[in-house]
C-alpha positions as a printed Julia matrix, in Angstrom:
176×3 Matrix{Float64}:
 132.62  113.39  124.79
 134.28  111.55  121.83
 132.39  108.64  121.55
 128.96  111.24  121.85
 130.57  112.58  118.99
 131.72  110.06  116.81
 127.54  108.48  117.78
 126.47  111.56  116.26
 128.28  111.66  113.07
 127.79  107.99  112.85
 123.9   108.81  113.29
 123.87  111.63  110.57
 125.82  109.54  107.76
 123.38  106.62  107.94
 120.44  108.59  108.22
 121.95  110.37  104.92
 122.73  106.66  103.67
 119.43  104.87  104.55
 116.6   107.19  104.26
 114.31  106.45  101.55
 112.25  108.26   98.85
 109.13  106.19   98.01
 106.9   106.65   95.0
 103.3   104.75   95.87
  99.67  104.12   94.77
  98.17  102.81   91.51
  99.09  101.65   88.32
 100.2   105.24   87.68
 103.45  105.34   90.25
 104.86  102.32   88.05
 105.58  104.71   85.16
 106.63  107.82   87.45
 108.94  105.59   89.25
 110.28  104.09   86.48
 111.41  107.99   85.25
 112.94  108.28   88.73
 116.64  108.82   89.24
 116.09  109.34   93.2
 112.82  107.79   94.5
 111.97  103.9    94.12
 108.19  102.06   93.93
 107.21  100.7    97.03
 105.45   97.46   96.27
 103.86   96.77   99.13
 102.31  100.19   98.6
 101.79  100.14   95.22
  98.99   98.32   93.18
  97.08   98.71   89.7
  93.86   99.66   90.47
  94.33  100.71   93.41
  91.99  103.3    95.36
  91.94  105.13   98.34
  90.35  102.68  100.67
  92.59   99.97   99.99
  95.78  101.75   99.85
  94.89  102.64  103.4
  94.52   98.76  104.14
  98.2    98.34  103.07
  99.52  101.58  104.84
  97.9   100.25  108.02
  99.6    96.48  107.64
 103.08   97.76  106.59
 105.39   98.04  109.89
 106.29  101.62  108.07
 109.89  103.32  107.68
 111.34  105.9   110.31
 114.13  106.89  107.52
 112.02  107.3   104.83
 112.56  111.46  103.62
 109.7   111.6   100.99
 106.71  109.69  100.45
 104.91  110.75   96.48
 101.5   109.46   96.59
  99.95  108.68   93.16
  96.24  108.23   93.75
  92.26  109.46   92.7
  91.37  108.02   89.24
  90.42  104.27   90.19
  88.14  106.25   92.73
  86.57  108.44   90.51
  87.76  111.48   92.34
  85.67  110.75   95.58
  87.13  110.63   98.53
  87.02  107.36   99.8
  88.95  108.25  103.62
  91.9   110.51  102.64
  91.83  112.17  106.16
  92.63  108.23  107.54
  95.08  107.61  104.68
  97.23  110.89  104.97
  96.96  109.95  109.25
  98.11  106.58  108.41
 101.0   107.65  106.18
 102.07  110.45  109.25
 101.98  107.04  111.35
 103.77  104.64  109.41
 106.39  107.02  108.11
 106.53  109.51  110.7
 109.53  111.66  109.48
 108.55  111.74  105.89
 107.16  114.64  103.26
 103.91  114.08  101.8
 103.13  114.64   98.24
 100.17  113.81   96.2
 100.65  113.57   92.12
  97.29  114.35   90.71
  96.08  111.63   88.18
  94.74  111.0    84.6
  91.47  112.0    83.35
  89.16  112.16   80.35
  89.09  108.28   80.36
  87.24  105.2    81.65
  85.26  106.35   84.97
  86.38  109.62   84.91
  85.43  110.1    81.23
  83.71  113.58   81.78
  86.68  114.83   84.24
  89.16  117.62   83.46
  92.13  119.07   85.5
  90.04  121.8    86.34
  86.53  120.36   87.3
  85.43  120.96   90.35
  85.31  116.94   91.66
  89.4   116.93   90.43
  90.47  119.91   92.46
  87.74  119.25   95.37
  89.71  115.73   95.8
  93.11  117.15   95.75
  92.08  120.05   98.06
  91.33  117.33  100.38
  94.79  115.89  100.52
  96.33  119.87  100.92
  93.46  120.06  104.02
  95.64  117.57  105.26
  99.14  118.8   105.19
 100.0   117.01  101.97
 101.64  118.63   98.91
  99.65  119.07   95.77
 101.82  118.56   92.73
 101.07  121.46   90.48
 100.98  119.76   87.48
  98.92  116.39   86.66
  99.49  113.44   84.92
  96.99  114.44   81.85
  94.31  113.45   79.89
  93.28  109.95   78.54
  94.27  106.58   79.18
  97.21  106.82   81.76
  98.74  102.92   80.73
 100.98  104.15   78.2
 104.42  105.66   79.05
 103.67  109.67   78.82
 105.29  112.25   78.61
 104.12  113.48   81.89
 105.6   110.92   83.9
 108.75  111.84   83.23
 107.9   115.63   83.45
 106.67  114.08   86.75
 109.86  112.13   87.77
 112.12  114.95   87.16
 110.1   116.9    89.4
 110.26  114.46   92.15
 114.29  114.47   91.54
 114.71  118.07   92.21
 112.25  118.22   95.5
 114.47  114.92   97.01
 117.85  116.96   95.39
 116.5   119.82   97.59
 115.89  117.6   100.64
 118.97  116.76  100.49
 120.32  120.09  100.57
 121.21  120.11   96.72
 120.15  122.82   94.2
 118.14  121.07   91.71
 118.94  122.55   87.7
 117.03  121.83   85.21
């Protein structure tokens, strides 16, 4: 009965010790993550320029992470807001990190190939319905308009938002 026990514990506090908060995506999650006291870019999940289709080429290769608690998905400008197979991407992620939150940060706009986009046309929120269709969280707020490759405000707006839903994960009240 001890040694059941003492497994148990032992199974908790590394869980607690090991699990992982990932920021991925384009060139955007390099700035969020960099704002980030509690989640950490995963590289092999994380590329400028980076769309749907081959983010879900590099979910599908990665041998994926049991312990991993929260998964922030930055994604949607470099595809023009068109989905591109986010039903297969969000099932991938589920796959790969089986025990982990989704979230979806929605991007930049008013810029390059989304010159004519706003937070709320219809293509922007159609493409982040998609992901909610799917079980993932929509962050609320966006990372904003014009060029994105400049350290905004909003990313760290962004990070500190991340913070507070891993704080809570973790059983913590987030303040402000």
């Amino acid at each position: 009965m001890k040694k059941i026990i003492v497994s148990t514990i032992f199974l908790l506090i590394s869980n607690a010790l090991f699990s992982q908060n990932y920021i991925v995506g384009d060139s955007q999650s390099f700035y969020i993550a960099k704002h980030s006291q509690k989640a950490k870019i995963l590289k092999p999940l994380a590329k400028v320029g980076i769309g749907v289709a081959e983010l879900n080429k590099f979910v599908q290769s990665f041998s994926g992470d049991e312990t991993a608690k929260n998964i922030f998905i930055s994604i949607g400008v470099n595809d023009g807001y068109l989905d591109k197979g986010i039903k297969s991407l969000i099932q991938n992620f589920k796959s790969k990190f089986p025990n982990a939150n989704l979230f979806v940060v929605r991007g930049s706009y008013g810029w390059g190939n989304v010159q004519g986009a706003t937070n709320n046309s219809k293509q922007f929120l159609n493409y982040y319905n998609l992901f909610k269709k799917e079980g993932v969280f929509v962050f609320g707020s966006d990372i904003g308009n014009g060029d994105p490759h400049t350290d905004k405000y909003e990313y760290w707006k962004l990070a500190v938002n991340i913070d507070c839903i891993i704080y809570d994960t973790e059983g913590y009240k987030c303040v402000y």
